[in-house]
C-alpha positions in Angstrom: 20.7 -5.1 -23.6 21.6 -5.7 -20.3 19.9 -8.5 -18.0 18.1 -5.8 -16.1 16.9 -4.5 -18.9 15.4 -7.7 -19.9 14.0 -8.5 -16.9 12.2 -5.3 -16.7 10.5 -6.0 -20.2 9.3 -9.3 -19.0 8.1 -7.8 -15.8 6.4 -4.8 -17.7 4.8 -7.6 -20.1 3.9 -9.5 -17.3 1.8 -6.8 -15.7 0.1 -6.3 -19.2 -1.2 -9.9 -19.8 -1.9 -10.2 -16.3 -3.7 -6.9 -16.0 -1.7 -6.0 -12.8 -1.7 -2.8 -11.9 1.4 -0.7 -10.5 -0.5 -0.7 -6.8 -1.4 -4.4 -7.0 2.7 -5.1 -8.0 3.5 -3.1 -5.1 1.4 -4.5 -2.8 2.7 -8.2 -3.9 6.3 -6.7 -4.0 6.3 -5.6 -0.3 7.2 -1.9 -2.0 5.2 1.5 -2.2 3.7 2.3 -5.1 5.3 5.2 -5.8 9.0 3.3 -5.1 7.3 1.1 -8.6 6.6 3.7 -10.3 9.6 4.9 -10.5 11.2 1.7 -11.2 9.4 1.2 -13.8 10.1 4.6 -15.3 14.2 3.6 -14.8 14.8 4.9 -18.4 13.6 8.4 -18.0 15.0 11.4 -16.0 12.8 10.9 -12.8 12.6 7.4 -12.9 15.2 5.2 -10.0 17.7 3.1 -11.7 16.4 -1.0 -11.1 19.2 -3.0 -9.4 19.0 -6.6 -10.2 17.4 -7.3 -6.7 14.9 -4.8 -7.4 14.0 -6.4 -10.7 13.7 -10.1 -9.4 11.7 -8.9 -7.0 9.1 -7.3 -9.2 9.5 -10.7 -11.5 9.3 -12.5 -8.7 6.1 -11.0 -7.6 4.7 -11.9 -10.7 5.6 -15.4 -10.8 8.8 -15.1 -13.4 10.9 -16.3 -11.3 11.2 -18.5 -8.1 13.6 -17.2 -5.4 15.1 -20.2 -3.4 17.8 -19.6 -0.4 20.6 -22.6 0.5 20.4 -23.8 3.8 23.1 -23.0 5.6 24.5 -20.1 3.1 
């Protein structure tokens, strides 16, 4: 499985014990919901194929992961 891949099953476990909903993860993401939706549905024809930005910053959003920036870099 790729690390994308994993990410995405954390974030779409996340938002099942947390009870978020695709709006709420938007809204927290700084995306539409719609742009979710379809990030979420990255496996099927419709869906938008996650880049690994796009997936730590829906993990992010849902406190997965910290994202940190070096001064100076």
């Amino acid at each position: 499985m790729r690390e994308i891949d994993e990410i995405m099953v954390q974030v779409r476990a996340a938002m099942e014990a947390q009870q978020v909903s695709q709006g709420e993860l938007a809204g927290r993401a700084g995306l539409t919901k719609g742009y979710v939706s379809r990030l979420l549905r990255s496996d099927e024809p419709d869906g938008r194929p996650v880049t690994l930005p796009n997936a730590l910053l829906l993990a992010h959003a849902l406190g997965l992961v910290t994202v940190t920036s070096e001064e100076g870099a």
